[in-house]
C-alpha positions in Angstrom: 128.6 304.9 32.7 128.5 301.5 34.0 126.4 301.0 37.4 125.7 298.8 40.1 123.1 296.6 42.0 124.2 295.5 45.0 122.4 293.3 47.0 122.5 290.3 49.9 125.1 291.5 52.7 124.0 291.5 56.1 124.5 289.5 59.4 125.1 285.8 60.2 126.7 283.9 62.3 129.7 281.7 61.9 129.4 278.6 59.6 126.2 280.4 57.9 125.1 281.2 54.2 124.7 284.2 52.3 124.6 285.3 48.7 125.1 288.2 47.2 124.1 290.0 43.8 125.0 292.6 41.5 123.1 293.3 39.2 125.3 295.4 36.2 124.0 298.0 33.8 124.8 296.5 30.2 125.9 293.5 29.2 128.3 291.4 31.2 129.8 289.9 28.1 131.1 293.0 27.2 133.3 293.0 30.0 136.4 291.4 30.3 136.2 289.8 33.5 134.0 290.7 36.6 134.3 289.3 40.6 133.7 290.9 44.0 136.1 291.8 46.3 136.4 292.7 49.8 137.6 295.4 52.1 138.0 294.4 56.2 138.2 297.1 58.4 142.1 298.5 58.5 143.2 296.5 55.9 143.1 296.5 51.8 141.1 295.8 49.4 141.7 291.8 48.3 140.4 290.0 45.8 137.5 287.4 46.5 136.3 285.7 43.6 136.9 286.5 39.4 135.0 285.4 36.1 136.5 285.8 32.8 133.9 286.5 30.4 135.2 283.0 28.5 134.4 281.5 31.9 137.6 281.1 33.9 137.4 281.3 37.8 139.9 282.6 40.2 139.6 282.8 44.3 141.2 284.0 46.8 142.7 281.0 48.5 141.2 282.1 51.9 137.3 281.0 50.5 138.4 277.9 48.1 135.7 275.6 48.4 133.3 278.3 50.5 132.5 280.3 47.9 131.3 280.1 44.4 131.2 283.3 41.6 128.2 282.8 39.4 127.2 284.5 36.2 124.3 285.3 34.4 124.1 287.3 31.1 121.0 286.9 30.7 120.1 288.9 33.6 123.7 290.7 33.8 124.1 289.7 37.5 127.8 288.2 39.0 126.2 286.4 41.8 128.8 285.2 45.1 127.5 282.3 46.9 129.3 282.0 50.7 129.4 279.0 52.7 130.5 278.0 56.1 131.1 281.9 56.4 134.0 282.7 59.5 134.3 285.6 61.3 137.3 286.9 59.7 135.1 286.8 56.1 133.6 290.1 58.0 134.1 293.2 55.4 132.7 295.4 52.5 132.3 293.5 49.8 132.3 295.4 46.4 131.1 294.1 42.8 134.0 294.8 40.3 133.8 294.4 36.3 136.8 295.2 33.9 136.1 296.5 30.3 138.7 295.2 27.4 140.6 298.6 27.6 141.4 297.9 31.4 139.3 300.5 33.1 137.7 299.0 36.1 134.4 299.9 37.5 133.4 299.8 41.1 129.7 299.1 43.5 129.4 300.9 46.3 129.3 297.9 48.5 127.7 295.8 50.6 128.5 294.7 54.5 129.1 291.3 55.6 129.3 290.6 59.2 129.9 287.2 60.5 129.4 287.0 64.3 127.7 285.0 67.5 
């Protein structure tokens, strides 16, 4: 069963910095792709930021250029960098990983609250 490290949520204000880690049981090559995604308060859960395991990057177009999605499979942590954070970035965010036979695994999440 695959598990999860979550790590780096908390609170900051508007135009701040935060990072956050998850650090994945097994190797993060094996997976298909992995990313972090976010759930606000009422709404769904969107996408935030992807990784292919042969490297390809996808973003939501709401944190182009904020964010960055990192990996390391050495350590087998998908790291999100978060930049010039806004108020509406406020949610759970959840570390995601896909295996090659499509079954997706889930953290339990971490909050991110961006306020004054």
């Amino acid at each position: 069963q695959v598990q999860f490290a979550e790590s780096g949520g908390g609170l900051v204000q508007p135009g701040g910095s935060l990072r956050l880690s998850c650090v994945v049981s097994g190797s993060i090559f094996s997976f298909y792709v992995v990313g972090w995604y976010r759930q606000a308060p009422g709404k769904q859960r969107e996408l935030v930021a992807t990784k292919t395991s042969g490297g390809s990057t996808n973003y939501a177009d709401s944190v182009k250029g904020r964010f960055t999605i990192s990996t390391d499979n050495a350590k087998n942590t998908v790291d999100l960098q978060m930049n010039s954070l806004k108020p509406e970035d406020t949610a759970v965010y959840y570390c995601n990983a896909v295996d090659i036979t499509t079954n997706a695994y889930w953290g339990q999440g971490t909050q991110v609250t961006v306020s004054s």
